[in-house]
N, C-alpha and C positions, 0 to 999 in steps of 0.2 A: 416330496413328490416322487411317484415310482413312475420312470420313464422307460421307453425302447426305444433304439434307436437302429436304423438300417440307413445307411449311406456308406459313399466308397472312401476308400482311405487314401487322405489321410488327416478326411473330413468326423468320420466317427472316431479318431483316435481323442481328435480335438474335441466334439462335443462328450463324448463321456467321459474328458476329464475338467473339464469347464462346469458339467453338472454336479461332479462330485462335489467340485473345489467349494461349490454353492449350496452342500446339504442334500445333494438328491440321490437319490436312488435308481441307479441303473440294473433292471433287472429280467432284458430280454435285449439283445442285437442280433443282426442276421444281416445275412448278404444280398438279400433280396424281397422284394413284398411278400412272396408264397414264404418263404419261411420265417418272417416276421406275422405273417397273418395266422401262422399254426402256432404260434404262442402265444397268442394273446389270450385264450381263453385260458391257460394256465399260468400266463406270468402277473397276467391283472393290474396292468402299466395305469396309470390314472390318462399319461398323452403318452402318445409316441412322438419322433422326428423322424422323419426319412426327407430323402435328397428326390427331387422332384421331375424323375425319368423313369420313362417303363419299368425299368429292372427294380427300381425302388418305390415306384407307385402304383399301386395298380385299384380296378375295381374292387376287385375280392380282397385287398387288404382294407377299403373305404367300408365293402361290407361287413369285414369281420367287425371292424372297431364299431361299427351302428351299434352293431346287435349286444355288442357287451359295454357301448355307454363310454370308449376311449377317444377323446379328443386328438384329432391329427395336424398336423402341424407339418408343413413343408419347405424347407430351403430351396432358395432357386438362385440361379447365378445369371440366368437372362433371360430375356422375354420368349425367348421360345419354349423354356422351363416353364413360365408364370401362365401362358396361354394351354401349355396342358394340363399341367394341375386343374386350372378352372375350367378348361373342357370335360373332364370327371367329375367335377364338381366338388372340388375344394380349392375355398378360399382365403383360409390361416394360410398366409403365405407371409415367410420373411426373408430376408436378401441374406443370401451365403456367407456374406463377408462381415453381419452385424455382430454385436457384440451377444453377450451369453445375455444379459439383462433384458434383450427387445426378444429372443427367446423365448425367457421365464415367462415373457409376459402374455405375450401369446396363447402361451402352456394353461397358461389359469383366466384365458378366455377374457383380459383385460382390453384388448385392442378391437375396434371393430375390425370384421373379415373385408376390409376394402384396398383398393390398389394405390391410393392418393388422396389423405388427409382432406376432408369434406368435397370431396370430385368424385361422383360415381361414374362407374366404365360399362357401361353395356356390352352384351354378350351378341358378339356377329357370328349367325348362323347364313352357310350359303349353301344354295339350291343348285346342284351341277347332275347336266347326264349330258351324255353323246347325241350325236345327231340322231335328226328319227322320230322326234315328239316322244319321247319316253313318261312327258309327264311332270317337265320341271316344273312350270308357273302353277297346274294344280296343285302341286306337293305345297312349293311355296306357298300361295295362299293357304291353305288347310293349315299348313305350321301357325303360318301370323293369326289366324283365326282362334287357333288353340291356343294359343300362348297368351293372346288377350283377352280369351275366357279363363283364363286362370287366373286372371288380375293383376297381368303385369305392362306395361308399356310399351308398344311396338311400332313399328315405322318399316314397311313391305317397300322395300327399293328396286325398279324394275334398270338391270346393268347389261340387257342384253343388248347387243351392238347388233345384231343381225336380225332381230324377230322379235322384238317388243310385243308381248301381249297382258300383262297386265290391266290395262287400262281398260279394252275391251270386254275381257272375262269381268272386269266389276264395275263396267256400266263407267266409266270413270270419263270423262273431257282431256283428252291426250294433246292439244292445239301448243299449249304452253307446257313441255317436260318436265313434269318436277325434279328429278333425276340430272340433267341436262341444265336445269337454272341453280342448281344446287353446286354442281360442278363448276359451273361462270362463278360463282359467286366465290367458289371456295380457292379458285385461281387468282382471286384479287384479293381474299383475306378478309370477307366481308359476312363470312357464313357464320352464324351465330341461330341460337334458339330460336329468336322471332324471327329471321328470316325462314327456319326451315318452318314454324308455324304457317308463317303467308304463301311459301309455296305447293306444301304440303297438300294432300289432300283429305280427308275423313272418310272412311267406309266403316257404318255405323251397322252391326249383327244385332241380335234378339238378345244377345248375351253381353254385348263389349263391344269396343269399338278399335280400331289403329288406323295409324298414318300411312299413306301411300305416296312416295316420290314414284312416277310416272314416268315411263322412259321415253325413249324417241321413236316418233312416229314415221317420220322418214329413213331409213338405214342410211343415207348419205350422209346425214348429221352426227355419226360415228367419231370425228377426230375431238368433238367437244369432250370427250369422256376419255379424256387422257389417264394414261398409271395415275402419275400424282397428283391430278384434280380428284381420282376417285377414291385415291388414299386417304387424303384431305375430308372429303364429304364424310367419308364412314366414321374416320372418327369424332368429326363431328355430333354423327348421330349418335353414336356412342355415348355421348355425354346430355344426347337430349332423352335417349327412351333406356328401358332397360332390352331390352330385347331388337334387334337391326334383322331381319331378314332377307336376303338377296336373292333375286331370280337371275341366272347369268346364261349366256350361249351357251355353246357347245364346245368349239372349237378349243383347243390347248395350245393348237400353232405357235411359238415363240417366233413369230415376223422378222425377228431382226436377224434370221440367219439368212433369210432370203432377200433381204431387202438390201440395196447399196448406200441410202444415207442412212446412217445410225442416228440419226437425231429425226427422223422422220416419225409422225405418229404413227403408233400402232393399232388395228383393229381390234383385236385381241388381248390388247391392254385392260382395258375394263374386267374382264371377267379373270383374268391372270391373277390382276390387284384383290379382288373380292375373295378369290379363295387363297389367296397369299393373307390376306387379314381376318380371314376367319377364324372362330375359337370354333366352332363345329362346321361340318361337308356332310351335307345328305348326299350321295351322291345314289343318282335315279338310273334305273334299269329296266325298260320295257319288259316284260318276262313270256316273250314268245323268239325264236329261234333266233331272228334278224335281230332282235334289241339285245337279248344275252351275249351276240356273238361283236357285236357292236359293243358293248360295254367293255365285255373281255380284254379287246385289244386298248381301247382309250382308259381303265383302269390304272393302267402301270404308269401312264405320263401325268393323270391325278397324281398320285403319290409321289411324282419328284418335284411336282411344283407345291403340294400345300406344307403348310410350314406345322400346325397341327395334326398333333396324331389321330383327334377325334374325327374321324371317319365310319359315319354310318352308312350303311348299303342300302335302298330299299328297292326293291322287284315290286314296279307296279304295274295294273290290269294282269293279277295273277288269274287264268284262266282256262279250260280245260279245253276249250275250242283251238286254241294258239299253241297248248304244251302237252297234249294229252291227257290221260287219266293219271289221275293225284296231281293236280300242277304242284301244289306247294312243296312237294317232297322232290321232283323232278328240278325245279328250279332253284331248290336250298342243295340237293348233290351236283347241279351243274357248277353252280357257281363257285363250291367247297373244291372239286374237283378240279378245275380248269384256271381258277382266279386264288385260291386258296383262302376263299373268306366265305368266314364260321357266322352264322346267325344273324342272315341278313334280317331285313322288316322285310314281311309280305301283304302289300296290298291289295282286295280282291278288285277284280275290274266290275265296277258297278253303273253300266251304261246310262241306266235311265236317270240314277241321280247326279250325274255328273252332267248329262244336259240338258236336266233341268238347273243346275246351278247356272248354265251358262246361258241359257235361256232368258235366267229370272236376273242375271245380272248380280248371285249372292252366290254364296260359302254352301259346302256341303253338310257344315251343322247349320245351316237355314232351313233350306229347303229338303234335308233328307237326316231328322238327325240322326235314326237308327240305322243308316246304309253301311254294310262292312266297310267300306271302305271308309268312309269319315271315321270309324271307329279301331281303324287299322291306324290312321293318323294321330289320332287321338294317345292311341299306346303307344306310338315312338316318340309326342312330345312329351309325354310325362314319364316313360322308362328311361330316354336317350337323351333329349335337353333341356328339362328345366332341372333345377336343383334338388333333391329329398326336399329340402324343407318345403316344396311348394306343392309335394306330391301328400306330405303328410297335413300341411294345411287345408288341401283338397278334401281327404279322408275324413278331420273332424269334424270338417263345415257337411258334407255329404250326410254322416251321421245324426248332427245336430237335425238338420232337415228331416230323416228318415224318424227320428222323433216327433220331430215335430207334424 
């Protein structure tokens, strides 16, 4: 087998002579994805290995190896390795410290791509923006919507401690928290598939359907959604859908610098935990003067609390009334300028079908399915989180139809 290999040393010292010792052939390493991803088109590796951090993983090295047909394969040494990789979306992952055999094996596509021998791990996406209504719970929903028109298994979790609206926006009975009985229950060690079944709720689209935990309806009822009851639930659900979506607050506050008992709950707990275990962060930006400048500043305290790197931007109600003329160009240089982030998603603000969704108590692919903006959402879940293979399953199923 002809390999490349990019990792730090004195990790690739080890594997390219463990692969030798075994018949292989190493015939590209680099010290980085960018310059393992410019050889591949001439080294013509059958897998690579790289070490499973920015420097050695990256997008553009996921797409060089697509396009010429190389299998990737990732070391990782801890969970915070393993939650990036699958945030880009590779799941050939092996532990740093295995032998060369669980490797090879990898390499030639023997093992399934999973995290835990017949335990599937769902993928937690969480919905964050500043104060201000920037647009979290619509985003949210349109995600879960999407991602369950694709064909894959979702569960819309509403973790806001301050402004619950999920339930409202989809028509939904908020008296009994899905969200809130999920958490009781996972406090006592009780939360299990059929439980989340019976509390759950179903919101049933033209296309698909998912689950909805329901938040609190009262803000007073905030200390039931403690850190580790909601640690608890999400993995849970993890193991019940493939896909978890979170709608969370606002606020980033760490309470315990202000507070005098440290063992006291925290407000802010909830939505801390959801983007601390998330494998992707959409994070929402109103894209008119007050929402950019509000993002701006609460951007930088995102990035020291989430633990993944995958971090999506999206500017939504992009609009000429709020940004002037060319919003989208004015609001992709603010943001590049000021925040230093490249190629956020742009939403257009599309008022009449947004309420009518809210109106009709449905989704934006119900009630509008050609509105830009559903179709603005639509292209950051299948560019930014579901996986290629569900993007290209999309593609021949689209086709076969278009025949047919």
């Amino acid at each position: 087998m002809r390999l490349a290999i990019a990792a730090p040393a004195p990790h690739d010292a080890r594997l390219a002579r463990e692969a030798a010792r075994h018949g292989h052939e190493i015939v590209a390493s680099a010290d980085d994805a960018e310059g393992l991803a410019s050889t591949v088109a001439v080294a013509r590796p059958d897998a690579v290995i790289v070490w499973a951090t920015t420097r050695y993983l990256s997008y553009g090295l996921l797409s060089e190896c697509d396009a010429h047909g190389v299998r990737v394969l990732a070391a990782v040494a801890d969970d915070q390795q393993r939650r990036y990789a699958n945030g880009i979306g590779l799941y050939d992952l092996v532990d740093a410290t295995a032998g060369w055999e669980e490797f090879e094996r990898v390499a030639r596509g023997e093992l399934p791509p999973r995290d835990e021998p017949g335990e599937t791990r769902g993928t937690v996406v969480t919905v964050w923006g500043p104060a201000g209504s920037p647009g979290r719970t619509t985003l949210a929903v349109g995600i879960a919507a999407e991602i369950a028109a694709a064909g894959f298994t979702v569960a819309l979790c509403d973790v806001d401690t301050h402004s619950a609206s999920i339930a409202p926006v989809l028509g939904l009975m908020d008296e009994a928290p899905g969200f809130a009985a999920a958490c009781r229950l996972a406090g006592a060690e009780s939360l299990d598939r059929s439980e989340l079944e019976r509390i759950g709720q179903r919101h049933e689209t033209g296309e698909a359907g998912f689950w909805v935990l329901t938040g609190i309806g009262q803000p007073s009822r905030w200390p039931e959604l403690s850190g580790d009851r909601v640690v608890a639930t999400i993995t849970e659900c993890r193991r019940w859908v493939d896909y978890v979506v979170i709608d969370t607050a606002s606020s980033l506050e760490n309470d315990e610098e202000i507070s005098s008992d440290m063992f006291a709950p925290r407000r802010n707990a909830a939505t801390l935990a959801a983007i601390r275990e998330a494998d992707h962060i959409v994070a929402v930006a109103s894209a008119d003067p007050v929402g950019l400048s509000r993002f701006l500043r609460a951007h930088g305290d995102l990035a020291d609390v989430a633990v993944t790197l995958s971090i999506t931007v999206v500017a939504n109600k992009v609009r000429s009334s709020a940004i002037g003329l060319g919003p989208a160009g004015q609001v992709t240089q603010t943001l590049s300028r000021f925040g230093g982030i490249d190629a956020p998603v742009l939403v257009p603000w599309d008022l009449q079908a947004t309420d009518a969704a809210v109106l009709s108590a449905r989704t934006l692919g119900e009630v509008a399915p050609k509105s830009p903006a559903r179709l603005a959402i639509k292209r950051l879940v299948y560019d930014r989180l579901l996986p290629a293979s569900a993007v290209r399953r999309r593609s021949v199923a689209g086709y076969r139809l278009w025949r047919r």
